[in-house]
N, C-alpha and C positions, 0 to 999 in steps of 0.2 A: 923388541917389537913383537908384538902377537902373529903367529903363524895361520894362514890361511884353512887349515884344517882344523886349529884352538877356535877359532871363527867359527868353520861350522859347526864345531859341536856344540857351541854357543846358541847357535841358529835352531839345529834339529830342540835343543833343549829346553827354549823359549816358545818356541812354536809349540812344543804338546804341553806346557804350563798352560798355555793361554787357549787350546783347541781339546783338551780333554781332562773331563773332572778329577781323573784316578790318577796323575800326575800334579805335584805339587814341586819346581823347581829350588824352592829351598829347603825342602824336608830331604830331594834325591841329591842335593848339593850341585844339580846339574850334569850328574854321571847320565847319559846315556852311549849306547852301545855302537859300536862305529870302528873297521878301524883305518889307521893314514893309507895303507892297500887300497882300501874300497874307497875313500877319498879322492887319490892319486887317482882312479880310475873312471872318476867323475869326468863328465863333457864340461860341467860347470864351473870345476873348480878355482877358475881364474876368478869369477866374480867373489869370490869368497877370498881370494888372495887380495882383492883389489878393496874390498871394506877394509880388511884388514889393517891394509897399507894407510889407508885413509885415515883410519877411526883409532889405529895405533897401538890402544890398552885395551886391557882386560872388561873396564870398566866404561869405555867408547864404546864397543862394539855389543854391550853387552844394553847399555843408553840405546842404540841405535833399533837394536831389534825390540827391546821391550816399547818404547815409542811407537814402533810399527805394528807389530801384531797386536798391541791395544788397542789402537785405530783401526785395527779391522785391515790392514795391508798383508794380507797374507802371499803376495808378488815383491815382498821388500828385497830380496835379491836381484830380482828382473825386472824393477823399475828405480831405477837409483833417484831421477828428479822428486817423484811423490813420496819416497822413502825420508830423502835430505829432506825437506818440505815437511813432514810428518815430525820428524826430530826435533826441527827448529821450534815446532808449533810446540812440543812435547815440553822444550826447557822454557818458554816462553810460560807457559801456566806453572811451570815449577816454580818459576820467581816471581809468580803474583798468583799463587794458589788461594789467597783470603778474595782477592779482589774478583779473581774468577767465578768462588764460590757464592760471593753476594751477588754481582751479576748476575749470574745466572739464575737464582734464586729472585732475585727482584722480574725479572723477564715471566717466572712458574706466575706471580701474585697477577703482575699485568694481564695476564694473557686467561688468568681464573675472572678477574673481575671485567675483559673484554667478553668472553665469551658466557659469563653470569652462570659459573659453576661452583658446586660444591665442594668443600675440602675432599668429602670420599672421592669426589670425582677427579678426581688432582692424585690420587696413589692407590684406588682400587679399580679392577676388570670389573665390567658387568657383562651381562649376556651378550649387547651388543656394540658394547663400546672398551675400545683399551683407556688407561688411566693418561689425563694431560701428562703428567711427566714422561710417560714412555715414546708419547706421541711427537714430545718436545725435542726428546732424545734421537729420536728416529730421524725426524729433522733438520735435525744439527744444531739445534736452539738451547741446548742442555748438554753441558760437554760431559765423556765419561769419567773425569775426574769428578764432577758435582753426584755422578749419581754412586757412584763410589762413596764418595763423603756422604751422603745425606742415606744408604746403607748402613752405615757405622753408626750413624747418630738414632734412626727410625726403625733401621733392619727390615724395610720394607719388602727388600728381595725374597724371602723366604714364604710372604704371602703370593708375591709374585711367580715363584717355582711351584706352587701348587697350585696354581691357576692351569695347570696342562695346555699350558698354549707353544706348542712344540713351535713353531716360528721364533718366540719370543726365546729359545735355549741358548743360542749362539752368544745374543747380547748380552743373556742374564750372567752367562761363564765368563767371558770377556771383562764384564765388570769386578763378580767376585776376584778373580783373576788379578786384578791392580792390586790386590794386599801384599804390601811390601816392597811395592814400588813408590804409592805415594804417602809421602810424608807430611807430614802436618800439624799444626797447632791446635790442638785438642780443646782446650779452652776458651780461644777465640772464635773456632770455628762454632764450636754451640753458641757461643752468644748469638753469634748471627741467624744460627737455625732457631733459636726461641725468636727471636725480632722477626722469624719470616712466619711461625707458628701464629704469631698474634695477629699479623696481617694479615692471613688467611679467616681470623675468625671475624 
């Protein structure tokens, strides 16, 4: 069983993947710096023994924290209900990641031909408005697996990063952030993204 201290260096090492560009947790293998002393002398360390206990393996606890800090949990120690919650939600689109992705994707066309906008208006900033997809996203209308996937397909993000809208930094990392966590059917997935391409035009 996983040791309480394997835990957290689990923890500190997902958290600065997903919170700072200059960290890449499969290129550092997950080494960060720490040692069971300064652990042991944690006021915390029991919650970190208590995942542990819970979540069992390497590959549990390691589930539990990428789930959370991609959602934006960055309390996934000190709130264990919206952590569990966050997880569940996390293997729940794992095992219908096509049906999530066209969902959500059918929700982006609805809501362009409710509101009788443009495709640029659906994935470009203007001076005074963010793009429908961000806005979608922001909402909770557009989950970060779709906008992960539909990065990889359009590469959208990189116009998105040069847009200097420092508010929007947090989510844009977050999202890059999911590479290599979600997996995917590369082939089915475009189909679906040309069938949403054509419905936009």
């Amino acid at each position: 069983m996983i040791t309480g201290f394997r835990c957290y260096k689990y923890y500190i090492s997902i958290k600065l993947h997903f919170t700072k560009d200059n960290y890449n947790v499969f290129e550092t293998r997950g080494n960060v710096k720490g040692s069971e002393q300064a652990f042991i002398a944690r006021n915390d360390r029991y919650l970190f023994e208590k995942i542990a206990r819970k979540h069992q393996t390497d590959r549990g606890v390691i589930k539990y924290f990428v789930a959370n800090f991609s959602y934006g949990n960055d309390a996934v120690v000190y709130n264990e209900d919206s952590a569990e919650d966050n997880l569940l939600e996390w293997n729940r689109r794992r095992e219908s990641l096509t049906r999530v992705f066209e969902n959500d994707l059918n929700e982006v066309v609805l809501q362009k031909e409710k509101n009788n906008l443009s495709r640029k208006q659906i994935f470009e900033f203007n001076l005074d408005s963010y793009p429908l997809l961000l806005k979608m996203y922001i909402g909770k209308k557009v989950t970060i697996e779709t906008m992960f996937l539909l990065n990889k397909l359009d590469g959208y993000l990189k116009l998105w990063h040069n847009s200097s809208m420092l508010l929007w930094e947090e989510e844009r990392r977050r999202i890059e952030k999911c590479e290599g966590f979600v997996k995917f059917d590369a082939p089915k997935l475009s189909q679906i993204y040309s069938k949403f391409l054509g419905e936009l035009d």
